[in-house]
N, C-alpha and C positions, 0 to 999 in steps of 0.2 A: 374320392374326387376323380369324374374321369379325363381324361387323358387324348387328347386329339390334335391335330394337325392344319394349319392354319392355312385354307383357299386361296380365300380372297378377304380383301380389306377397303369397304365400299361408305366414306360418311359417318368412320365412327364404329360403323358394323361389322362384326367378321367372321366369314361362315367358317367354323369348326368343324371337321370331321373325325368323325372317330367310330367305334366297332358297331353300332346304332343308328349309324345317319348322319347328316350334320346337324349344327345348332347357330341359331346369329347370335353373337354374343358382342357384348360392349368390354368395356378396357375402366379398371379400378382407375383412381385418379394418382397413384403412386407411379403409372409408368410413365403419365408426361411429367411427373415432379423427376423423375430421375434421367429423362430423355431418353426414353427408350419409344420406340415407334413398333408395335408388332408388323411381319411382314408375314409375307404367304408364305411358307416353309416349315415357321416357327413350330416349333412343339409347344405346346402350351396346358397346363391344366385347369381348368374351367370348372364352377359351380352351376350346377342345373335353377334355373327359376322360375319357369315353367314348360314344364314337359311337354301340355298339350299344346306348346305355342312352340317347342323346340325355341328355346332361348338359355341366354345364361350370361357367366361373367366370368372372364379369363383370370383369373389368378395369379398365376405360376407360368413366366415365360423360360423355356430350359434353354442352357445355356448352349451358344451356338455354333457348328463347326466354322462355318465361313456364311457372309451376306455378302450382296452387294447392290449398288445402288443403282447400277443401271444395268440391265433390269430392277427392282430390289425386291429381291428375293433372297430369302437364308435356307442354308442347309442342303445347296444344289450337291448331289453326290454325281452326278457325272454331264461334261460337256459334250455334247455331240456336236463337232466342228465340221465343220460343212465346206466344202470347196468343189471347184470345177476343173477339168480340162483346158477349157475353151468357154468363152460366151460367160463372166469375164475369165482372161486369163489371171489364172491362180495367183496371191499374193503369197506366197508361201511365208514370208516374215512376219503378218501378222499370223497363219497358223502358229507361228513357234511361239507368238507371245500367247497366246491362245491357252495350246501346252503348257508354255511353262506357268501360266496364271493358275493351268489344275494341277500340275504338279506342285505348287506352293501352296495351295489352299486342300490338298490331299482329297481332289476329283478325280474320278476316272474318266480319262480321254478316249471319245469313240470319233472316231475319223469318216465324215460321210462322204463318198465321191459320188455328186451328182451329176445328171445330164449325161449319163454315160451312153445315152443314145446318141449323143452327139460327136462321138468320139470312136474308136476302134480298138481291137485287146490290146495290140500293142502299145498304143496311149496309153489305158486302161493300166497295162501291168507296168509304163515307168512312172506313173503317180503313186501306186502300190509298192513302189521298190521305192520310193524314199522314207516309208517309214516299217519296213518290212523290221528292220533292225530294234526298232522302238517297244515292239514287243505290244505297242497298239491294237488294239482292234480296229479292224476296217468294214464297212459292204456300201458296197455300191448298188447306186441307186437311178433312176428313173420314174418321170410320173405319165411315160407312156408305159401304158398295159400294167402301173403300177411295178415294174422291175425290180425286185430288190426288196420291196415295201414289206413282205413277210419278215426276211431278214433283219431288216429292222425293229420291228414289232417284236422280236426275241431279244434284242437287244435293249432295248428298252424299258424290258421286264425287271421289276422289284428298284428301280434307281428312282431318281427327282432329276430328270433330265431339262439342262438347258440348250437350246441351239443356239451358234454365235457361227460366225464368217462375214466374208465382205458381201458388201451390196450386189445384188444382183447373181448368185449363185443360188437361192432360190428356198431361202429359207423358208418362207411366208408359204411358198407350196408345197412344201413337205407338213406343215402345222396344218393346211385346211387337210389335206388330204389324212393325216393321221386326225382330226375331229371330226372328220365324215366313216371314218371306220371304225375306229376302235374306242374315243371318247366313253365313258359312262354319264349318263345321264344321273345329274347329284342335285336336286334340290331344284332351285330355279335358275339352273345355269343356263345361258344359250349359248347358240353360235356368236362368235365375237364381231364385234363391225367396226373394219377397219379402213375406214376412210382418215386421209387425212385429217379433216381437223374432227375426227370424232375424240371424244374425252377418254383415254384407255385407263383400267385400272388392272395391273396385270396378276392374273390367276395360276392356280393348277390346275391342271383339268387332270382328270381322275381319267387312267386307261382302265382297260379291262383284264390286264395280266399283275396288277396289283404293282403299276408306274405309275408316276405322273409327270407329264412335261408343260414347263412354262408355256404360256398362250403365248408370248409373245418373244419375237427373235432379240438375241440382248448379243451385247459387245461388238459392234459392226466398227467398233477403235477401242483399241486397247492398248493403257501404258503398263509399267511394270512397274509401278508403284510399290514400294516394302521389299524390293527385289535388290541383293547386294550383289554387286559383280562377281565376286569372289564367291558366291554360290550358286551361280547361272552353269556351271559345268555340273553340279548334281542335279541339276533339272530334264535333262536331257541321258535317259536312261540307258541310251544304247552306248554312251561312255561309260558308264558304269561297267560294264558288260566285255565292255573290249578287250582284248588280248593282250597281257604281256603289261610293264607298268613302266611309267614316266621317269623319266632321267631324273625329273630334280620333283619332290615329293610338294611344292605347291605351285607345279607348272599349273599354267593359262591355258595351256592348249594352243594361245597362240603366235610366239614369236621361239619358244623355248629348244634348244636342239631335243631329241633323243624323245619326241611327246608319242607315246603309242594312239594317240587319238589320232596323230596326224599322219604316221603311219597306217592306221585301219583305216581312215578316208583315202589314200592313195594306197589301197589295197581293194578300196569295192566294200570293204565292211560296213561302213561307215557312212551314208548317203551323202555327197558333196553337198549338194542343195543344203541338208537341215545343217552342216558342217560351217556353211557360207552366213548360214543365219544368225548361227551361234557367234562367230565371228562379229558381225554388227549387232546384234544384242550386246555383246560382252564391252564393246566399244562404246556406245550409249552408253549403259549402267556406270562406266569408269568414266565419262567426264559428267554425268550427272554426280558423279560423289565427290568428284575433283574440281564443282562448280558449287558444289552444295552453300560455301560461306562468301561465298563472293556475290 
């Protein structure tokens, strides 16, 4: 039985890919009796029912690292987070829920700085200096002259890349422009049309370094939903990492004497900014747990 990779999901139909091409295939009637919805991600293994028609029947949905619903898409392996200098200015608190969303659902975080036309190195290098410590990957980008866009396209290689950041930093233009370059053309896929009230159904689009990035921009809000206060300081990697260890072995990081976290932030280790953030995350998470019965 072969074994493929699930597009899109268009009415019931859902174009499978796999080492041959894709197939449309339908859904046995066991996965709405058990509530399971297949999404674009899924792995799935499928019965052929006719060849010369490229058709078939999903089977076998494998079980999933992470899904989510908005976008909904399963099995994203990494976030490309998207932010600005300027034009808007950076929300930097929803980047760390951002993070910390791939760090709990075990994505890898790629950090895009766009617009960097719009800005100069030294801007440039103190957006890159607050996550220099995170051990993140970054490249910056521009869609004059295409800046960066090779960069990118390396980065993007062999993942299931989703884009997410706030409105207006320019996600939508980094997607056409990577569907005008690098997209493969798979079956009857087209360019997406994205007006408002058009009907979206959101896909993978198949690059040509053997990626895929969702068609459409997901997480423009993000809660931290399944997130326990008391584990938002392993989410945040460059604590891990720091120097030297904590007075009292289940410090917070933030009221506690002797915390080497707080220490490597007022030493430069440690970016204030992502430090400030952790701060109001960790404050959220404790009175949503401390309002949980009430």
């Amino acid at each position: 039985m072969p074994r493929g990779l699930i597009l899109k999901g268009v009415g019931g139909f859902y174009t499978v890919e796999c080492g041959s091409g894709t197939y449309e295939c339908r859904t046995r009637g066991v996965f709405r009796k058990k509530g399971i919805t297949p999404l674009p991600g899924d792995f799935v293994n499928f019965s052929i029912t006719d060849e010369s028609a490229r058709e078939g029947w999903i089977e076998e949905i494998e079980p999933r690292q992470n899904f989510f619903i908005r976008p909904p898409v399963a099995n994203v392996n990494q976030i490309a987070v998207v932010l600005a200098k300027t034009s808007p200015e950076p929300d930097f608190l929803l980047v760390d829920k951002l993070l910390v969303t791939a760090e709990k659902n075990g994505i890898t975080p790629l950090i895009v700085i766009n617009k960097i036309d719009l800005i100069d190195d030294k801007e440039l290098s103190e957006v890159k200096d607050i996550y220099k410590s995170t051990g993140y990957q970054v490249v910056a980008i521009s869609k004059v002259g295409k800046q960066g866009y090779d960069e990118l396209h390396e980065k993007l290689k062999g993942y299931r890349t989703v884009f997410a950041g706030q409105s207006g930093v320019g996600k939508s233009t980094i997607l056409n422009n990577i569907m005008d370059s690098w997209v493969m053309e798979t079956g009857d896929m087209s360019r997406i049309q994205r007006g408002r009230h058009t009907t979206r159904h959101v896909q993978l689009l198949s690059l040509d370094n053997d990626g895929y990035v969702v068609d459409t921009p997901g997480f423009s809000s993000m809660s931290l939903e399944g997130i326990e206060y008391s584990e938002l300081s392993s989410m945040y990697p460059e604590f891990n990492r720091a120097e030297g260890r904590c007075k009292f072995n289940s410090c917070s990081h933030i009221k506690e004497p002797g915390c080497a976290i707080k220490d490597s932030v007022h030493a430069g280790g440690i970016s204030r900014i992502r430090y400030e953030c952790y701060q109001r995350l960790y404050e959220e998470l404790k009175l949503q747990y401390e309002n949980r019965y009430r």
